[in-house]
C-alpha positions as CSV (number, residue, x, y, z in Angstrom):
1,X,-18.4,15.8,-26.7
2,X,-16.4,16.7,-23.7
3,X,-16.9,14.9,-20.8
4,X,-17.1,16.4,-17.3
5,X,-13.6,16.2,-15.4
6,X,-15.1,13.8,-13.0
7,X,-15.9,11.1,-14.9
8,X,-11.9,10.8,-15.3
9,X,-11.5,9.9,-11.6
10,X,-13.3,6.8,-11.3
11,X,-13.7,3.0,-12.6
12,X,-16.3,0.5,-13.3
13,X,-17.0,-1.3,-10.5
14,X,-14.0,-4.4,-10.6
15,X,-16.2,-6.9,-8.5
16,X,-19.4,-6.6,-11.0
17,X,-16.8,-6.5,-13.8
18,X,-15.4,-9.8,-12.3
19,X,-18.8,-11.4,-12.3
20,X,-19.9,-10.1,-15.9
21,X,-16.6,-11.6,-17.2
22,X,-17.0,-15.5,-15.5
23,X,-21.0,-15.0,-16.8
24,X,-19.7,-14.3,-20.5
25,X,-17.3,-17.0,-20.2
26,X,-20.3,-19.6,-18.9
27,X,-22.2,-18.5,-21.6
28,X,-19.8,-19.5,-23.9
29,X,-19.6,-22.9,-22.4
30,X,-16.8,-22.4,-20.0
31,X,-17.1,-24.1,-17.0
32,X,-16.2,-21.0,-14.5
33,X,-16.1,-21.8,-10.7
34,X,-17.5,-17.7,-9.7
35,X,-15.8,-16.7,-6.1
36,X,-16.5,-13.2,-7.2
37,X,-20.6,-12.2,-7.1
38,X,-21.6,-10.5,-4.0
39,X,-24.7,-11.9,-3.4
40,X,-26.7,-14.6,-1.7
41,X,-27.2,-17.9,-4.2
42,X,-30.2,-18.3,-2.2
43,X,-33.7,-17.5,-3.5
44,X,-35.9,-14.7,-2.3
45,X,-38.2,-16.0,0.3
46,X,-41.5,-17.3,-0.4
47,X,-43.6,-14.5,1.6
48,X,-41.7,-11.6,0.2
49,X,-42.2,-13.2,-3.2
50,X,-46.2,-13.8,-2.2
51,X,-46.5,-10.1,-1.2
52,X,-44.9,-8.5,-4.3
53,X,-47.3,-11.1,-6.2
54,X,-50.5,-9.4,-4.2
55,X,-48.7,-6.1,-4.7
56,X,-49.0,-6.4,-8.4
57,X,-52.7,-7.5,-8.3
58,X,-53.9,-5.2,-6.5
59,X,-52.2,-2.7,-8.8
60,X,-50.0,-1.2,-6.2
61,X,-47.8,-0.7,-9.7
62,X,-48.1,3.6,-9.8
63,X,-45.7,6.4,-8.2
64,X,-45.2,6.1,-4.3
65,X,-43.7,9.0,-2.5
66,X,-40.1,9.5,-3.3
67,X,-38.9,8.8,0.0
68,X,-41.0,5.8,-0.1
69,X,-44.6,4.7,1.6
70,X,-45.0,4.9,4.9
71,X,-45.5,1.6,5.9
72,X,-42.1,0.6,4.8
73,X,-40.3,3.6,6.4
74,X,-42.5,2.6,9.5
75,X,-41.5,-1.2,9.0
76,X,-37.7,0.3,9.2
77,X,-38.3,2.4,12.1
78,X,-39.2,-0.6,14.0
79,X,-36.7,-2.7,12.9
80,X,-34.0,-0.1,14.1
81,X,-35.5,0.0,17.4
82,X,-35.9,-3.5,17.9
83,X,-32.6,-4.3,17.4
84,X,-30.2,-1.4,18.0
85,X,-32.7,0.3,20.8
86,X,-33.0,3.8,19.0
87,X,-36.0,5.4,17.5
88,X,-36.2,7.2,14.7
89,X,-39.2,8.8,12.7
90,X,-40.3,8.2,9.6
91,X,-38.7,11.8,8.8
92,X,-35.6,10.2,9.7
93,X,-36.0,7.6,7.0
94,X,-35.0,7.1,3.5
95,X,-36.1,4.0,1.1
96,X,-33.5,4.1,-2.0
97,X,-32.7,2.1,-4.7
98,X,-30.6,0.1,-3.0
99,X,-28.2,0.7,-0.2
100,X,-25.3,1.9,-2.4
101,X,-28.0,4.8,-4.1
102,X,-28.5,5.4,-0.1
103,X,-24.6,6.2,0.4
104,X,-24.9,7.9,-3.0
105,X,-27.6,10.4,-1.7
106,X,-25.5,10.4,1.4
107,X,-22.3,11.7,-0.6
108,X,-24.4,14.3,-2.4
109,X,-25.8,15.9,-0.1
110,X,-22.9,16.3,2.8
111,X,-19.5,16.0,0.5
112,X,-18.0,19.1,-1.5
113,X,-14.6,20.2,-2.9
114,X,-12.3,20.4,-0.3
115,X,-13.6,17.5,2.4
116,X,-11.6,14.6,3.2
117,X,-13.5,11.3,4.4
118,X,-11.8,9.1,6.3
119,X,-12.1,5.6,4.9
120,X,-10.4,2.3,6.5
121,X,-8.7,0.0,4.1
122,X,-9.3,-2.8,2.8
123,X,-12.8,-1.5,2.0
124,X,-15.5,-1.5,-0.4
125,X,-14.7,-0.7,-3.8
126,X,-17.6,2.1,-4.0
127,X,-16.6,4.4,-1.1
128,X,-13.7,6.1,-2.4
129,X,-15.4,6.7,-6.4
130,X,-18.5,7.8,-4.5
131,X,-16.8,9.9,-2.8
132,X,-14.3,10.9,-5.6
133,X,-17.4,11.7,-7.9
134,X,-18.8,14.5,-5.1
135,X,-15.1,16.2,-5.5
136,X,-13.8,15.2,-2.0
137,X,-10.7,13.7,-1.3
138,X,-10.8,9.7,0.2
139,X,-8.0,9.2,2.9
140,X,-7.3,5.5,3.3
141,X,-6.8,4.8,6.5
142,X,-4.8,1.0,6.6
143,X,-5.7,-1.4,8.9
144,X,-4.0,-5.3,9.6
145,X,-5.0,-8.3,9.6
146,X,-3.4,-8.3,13.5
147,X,-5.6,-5.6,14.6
148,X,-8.5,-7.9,12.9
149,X,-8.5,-5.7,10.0
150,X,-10.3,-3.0,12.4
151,X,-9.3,0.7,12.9
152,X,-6.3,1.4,15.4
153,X,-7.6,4.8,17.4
154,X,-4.0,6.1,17.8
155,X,-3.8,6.1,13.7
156,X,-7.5,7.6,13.3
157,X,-6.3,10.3,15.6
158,X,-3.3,10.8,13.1
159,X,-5.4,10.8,9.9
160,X,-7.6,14.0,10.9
161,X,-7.1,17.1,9.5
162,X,-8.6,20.2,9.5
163,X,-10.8,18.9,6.4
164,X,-11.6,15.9,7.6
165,X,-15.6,15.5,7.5
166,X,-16.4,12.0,7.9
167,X,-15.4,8.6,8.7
168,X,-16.9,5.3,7.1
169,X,-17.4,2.5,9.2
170,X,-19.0,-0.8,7.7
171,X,-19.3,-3.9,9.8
172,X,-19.7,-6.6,8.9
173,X,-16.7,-5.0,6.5
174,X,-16.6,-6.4,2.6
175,X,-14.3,-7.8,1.7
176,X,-12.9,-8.6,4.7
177,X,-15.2,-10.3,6.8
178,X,-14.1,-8.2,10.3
179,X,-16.7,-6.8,13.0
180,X,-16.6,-4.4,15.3
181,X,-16.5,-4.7,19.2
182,X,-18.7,-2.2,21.6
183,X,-15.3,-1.3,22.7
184,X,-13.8,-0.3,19.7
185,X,-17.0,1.8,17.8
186,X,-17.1,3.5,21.4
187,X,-13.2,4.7,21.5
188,X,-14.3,5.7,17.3
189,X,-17.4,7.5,18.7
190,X,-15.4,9.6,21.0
191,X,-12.8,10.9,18.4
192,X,-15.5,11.7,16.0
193,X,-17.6,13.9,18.7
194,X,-14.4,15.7,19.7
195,X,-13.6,16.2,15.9
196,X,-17.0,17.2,15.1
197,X,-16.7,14.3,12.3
198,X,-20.3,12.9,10.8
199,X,-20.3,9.2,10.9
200,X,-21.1,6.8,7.6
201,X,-22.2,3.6,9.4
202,X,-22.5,1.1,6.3
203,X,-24.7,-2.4,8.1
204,X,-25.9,-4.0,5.0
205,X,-24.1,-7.3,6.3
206,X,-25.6,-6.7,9.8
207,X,-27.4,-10.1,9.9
208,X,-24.5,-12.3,8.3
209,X,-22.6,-12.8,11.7
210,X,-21.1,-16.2,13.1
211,X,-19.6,-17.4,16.6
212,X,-22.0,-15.7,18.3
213,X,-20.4,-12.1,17.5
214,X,-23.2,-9.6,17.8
215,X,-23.5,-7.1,15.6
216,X,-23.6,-3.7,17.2
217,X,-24.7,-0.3,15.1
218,X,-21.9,2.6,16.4
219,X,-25.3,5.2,16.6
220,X,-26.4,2.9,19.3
221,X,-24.0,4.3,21.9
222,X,-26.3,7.1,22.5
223,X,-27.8,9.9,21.6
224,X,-24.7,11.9,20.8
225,X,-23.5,9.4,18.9
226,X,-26.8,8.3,16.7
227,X,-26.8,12.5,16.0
228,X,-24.0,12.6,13.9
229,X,-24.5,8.8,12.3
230,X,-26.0,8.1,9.3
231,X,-27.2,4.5,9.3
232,X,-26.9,2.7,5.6
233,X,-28.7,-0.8,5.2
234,X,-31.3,-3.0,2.9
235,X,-33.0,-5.8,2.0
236,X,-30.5,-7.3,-0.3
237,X,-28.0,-9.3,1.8
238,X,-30.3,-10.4,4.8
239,X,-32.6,-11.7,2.4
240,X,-31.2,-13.0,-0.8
241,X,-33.5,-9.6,-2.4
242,X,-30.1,-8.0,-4.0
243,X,-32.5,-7.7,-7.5
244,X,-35.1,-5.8,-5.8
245,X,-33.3,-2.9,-5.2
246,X,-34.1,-1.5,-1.6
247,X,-32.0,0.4,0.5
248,X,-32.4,2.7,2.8
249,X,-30.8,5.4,5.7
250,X,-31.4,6.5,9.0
251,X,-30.0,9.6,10.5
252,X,-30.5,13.5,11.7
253,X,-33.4,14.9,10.5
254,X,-31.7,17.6,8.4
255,X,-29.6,15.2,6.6
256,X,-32.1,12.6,5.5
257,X,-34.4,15.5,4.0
258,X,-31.1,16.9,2.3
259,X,-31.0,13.3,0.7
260,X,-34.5,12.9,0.0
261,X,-34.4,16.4,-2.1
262,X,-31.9,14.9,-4.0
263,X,-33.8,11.4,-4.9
264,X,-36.7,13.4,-5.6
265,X,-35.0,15.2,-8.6
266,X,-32.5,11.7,-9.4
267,X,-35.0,8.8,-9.2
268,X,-38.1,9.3,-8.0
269,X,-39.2,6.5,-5.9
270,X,-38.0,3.0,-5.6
271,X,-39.5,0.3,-7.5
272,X,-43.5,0.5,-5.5
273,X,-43.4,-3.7,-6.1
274,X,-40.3,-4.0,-4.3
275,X,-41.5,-2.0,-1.4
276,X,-44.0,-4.0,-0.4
277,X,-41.9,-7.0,-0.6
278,X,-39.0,-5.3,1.4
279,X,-42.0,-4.8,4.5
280,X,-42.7,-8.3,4.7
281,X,-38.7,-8.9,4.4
282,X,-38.1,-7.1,7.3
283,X,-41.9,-8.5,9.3
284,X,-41.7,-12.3,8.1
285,X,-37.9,-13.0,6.9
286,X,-35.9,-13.8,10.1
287,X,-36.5,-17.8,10.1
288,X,-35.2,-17.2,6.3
289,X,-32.2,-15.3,7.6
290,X,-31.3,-17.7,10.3
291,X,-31.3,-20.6,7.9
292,X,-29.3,-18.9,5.3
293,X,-26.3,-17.9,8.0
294,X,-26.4,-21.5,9.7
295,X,-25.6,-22.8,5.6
296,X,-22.7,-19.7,5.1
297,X,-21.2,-20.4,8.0
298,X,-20.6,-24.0,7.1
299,X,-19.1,-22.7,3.8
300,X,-17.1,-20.5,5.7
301,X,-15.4,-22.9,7.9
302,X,-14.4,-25.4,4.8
303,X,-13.6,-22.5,2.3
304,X,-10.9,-20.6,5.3
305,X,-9.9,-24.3,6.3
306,X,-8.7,-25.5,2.7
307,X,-7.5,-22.1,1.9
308,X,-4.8,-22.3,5.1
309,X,-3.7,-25.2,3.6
310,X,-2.4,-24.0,0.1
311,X,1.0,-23.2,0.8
312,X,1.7,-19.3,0.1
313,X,-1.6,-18.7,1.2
314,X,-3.2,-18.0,4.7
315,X,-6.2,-16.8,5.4
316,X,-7.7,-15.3,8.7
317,X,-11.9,-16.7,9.8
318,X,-14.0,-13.8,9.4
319,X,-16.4,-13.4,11.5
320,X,-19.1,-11.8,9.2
321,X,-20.3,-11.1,5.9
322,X,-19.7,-13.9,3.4
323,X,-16.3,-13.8,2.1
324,X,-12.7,-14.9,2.3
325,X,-9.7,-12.4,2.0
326,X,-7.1,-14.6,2.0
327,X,-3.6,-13.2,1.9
328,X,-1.4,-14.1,-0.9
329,X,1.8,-12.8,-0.5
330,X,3.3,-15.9,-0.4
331,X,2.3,-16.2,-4.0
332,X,4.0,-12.9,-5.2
333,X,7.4,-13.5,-7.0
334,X,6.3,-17.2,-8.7
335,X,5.8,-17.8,-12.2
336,X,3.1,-18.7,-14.2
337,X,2.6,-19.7,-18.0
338,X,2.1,-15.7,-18.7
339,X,5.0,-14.8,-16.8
340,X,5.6,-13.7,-13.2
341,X,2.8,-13.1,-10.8
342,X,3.5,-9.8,-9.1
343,X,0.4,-8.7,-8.0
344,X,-3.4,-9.9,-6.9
345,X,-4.7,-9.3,-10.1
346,X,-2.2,-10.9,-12.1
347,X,-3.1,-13.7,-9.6
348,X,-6.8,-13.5,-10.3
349,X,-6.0,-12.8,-14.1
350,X,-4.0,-16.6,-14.0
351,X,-6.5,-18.3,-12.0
352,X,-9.6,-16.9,-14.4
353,X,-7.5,-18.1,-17.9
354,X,-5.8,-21.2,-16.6
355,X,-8.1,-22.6,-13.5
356,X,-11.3,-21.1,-14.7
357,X,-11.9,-19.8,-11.4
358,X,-12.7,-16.5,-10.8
359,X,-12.1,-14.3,-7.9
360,X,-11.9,-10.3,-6.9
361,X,-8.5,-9.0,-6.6
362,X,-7.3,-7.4,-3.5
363,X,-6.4,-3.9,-5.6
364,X,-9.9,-2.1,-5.9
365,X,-10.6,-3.0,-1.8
366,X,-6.9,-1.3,-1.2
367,X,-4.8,-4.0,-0.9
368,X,-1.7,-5.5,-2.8
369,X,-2.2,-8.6,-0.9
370,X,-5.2,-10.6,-0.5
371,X,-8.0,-11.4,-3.3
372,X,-11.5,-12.1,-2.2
373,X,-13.5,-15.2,-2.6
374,X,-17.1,-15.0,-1.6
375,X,-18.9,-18.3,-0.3
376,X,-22.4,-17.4,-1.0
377,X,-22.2,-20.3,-3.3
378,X,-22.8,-23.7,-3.4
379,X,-21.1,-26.3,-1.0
380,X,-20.1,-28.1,-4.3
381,X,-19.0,-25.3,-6.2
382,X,-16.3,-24.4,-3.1
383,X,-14.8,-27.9,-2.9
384,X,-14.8,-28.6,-7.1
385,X,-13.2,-24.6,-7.1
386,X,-10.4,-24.6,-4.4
387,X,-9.5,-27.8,-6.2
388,X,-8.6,-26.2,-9.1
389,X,-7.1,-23.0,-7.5
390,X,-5.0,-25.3,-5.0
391,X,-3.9,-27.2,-8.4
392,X,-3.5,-23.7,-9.8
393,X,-0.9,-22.5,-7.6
394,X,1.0,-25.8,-7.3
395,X,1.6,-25.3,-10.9
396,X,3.4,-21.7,-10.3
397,X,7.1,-22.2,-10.5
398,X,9.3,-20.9,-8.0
């Protein structure tokens, strides 16, 4: 059978590929050190567990409205407005499976041939297939690891064409940890209005923030602004629910019923279990929240700390989400038992085999530089696995 000409422009997704590969590996009785899952290692908390468990007995286990019940798209509502001061209806609200189906309906119903999105690199592998699979054309707009790894205006201003129809902007940013200042999401804000760009404003890390670096939504500049922003975000990071599957968007009426159309004929509802859990996430799960990000940010510290001292390899403190995106150039030219290391996969394909540690390489984020490590893991597992990758790379010849 002939398969359609889009399926040709993407790949699996390297990160869950990464992770599949170090679980095979442990299941064979390798003893992997995995720097590559994106997801909290802590478990769901005990009220959202307690209110899927009362969900299920009171056989709340039957279709729900695609777009999802209205006391979940009401527990959203308030959560946007009580912490980025705008209100949106329940019109205005989407509950997807997850917050990557959220930018998926988001792609389907605004991208066609001949749009170009604007998407700052190093970003999340999904954007660019996503947008790839809706036949528009990703731009990568670089950033550095000077600028903080956040977009330079002058260079947005450069990127926009004639096609350009939207801009990504995700802070906290995965892989690389950055966040966004007022300043800079307002100077952002002001190019996209005079462009007439929309705005994809991915949050899911919203909550994952350290040094007392608030986390500020770009639709929360006003009115103008939150118009032409589409708001992605979910239950999965902020509370350890990444199984659950609940996402959801926020943004102009017209949109957000575009996208709804679409889930109605795709998937139906989300999971009718997992909405009730994700209302008491958002209602009960703060304490939970504040405890996990105290814990990550004590990972972070030892995890950047030991990295900056592996020589060849330097790594900047993020200052949200949970991973490292340490930059190995230093690395690049030195030898290993396979033969040269030229690139961050070779890297990560040496330090899988030979160290048994596994980590993303920079390539599928848009960088022939860095790899990623995430810290949602165990204080243990950190120390026992930059021991082997620091013993790793001592072992590369020059």
């Amino acid at each position: 059978m002939k398969l359609a000409a889009r399926v040709s422009h993407i790949t699996p997704s390297p990160t869950l590929a990464m992770t599949a590969t170090a679980k095979a590996m442990a299941a064979q009785g390798i003893d992997v050190v995995d720097f590559s899952s994106g997801e909290p290692d802590f478990d769901t908390p005990e009220p959202v567990k307690a209110a899927a468990e009362a969900a299920i007995r009171a056989g709340f286990t039957k279709y729900t409205p695609s777009s999802g019940i209205d006391e979940l798209r009401q527990a959203i509502s308030d959560k946007l407005h009580r912490d980025m001061g705008v209100r949106y209806e329940k019109s205005q609200i989407l509950v997807s499976c997850g917050a990557k189906h959220s930018l998926y309906n988001l792609a389907q119903a605004c991208l066609e041939a001949g749009d170009e999105v604007i998407i700052p690199a190093p970003y999340w592998v999904s954007y660019v297939d996503q947008v790839l699979l809706n036949d528009a054309t990703p731009i990568p707009l670089p950033t550095s690891e000077e600028n903080g790894f956040t977009i330079n205006v002058d260079e947005l201003q450069r990127a926009i064409t004639t096609r350009t129809k939207a801009i990504v902007i995700n802070s906290p940013c995965n892989p690389t940890g950055a966040t966004y200042d007022r300043t800079t999401l307002q100077s952002i804000a002001e190019v996209a209005i005079r462009h007439g760009l929309f705005i994809i404003s991915d949050e899911i890390y919203e909550k994952i923030v350290y040094d007392g670096v608030p986390h500020i939504s770009i639709a929360s500049l006003g009115p103008e602004v939150a118009a032409r922003t589409v708001v992605i975000n979910g239950v999965s990071k902020a509370y350890a629910m990444t199984g659950w599957r609940i996402g959801y968007a926020a943004g102009p009426k017209d949109v957000l019923m575009a996208m709804a159309n679409i889930q109605s004929q795709s998937t139906s509802n989300p999971c009718s279990i997992a909405q009730k859990a994700a209302v008491a996430a958002l209602q009960l799960g703060e304490p939970f929240t504040s405890q996990m990000v105290a814990e990550f940010n004590r990972r972070r510290q030892v995890m950047v700390e030991r990295l900056n001292h592996i020589p060849g390899v330097t790594c900047r403190m993020p200052t949200g989400a949970f991973y490292a995106f340490p930059n190995i150039s230093g690395l690049l030219g030195r030898r290993g038992p396979d033969g040269p290391i030229t690139s961050p996969q070779a890297l990560a394909d040496y330090l899988l085999k030979h160290a048994h540690v596994a980590v993303v390489p920079g390539e599928p984020f848009g960088s022939h530089h860095h790899i990623r490590l995430s810290y949602a893991t165990s204080m243990e597992a950190i120390h026992r696995g930059l021991d082997r990758l620091a013993e790793a790379v001592a072992q590369l010849q020059t």
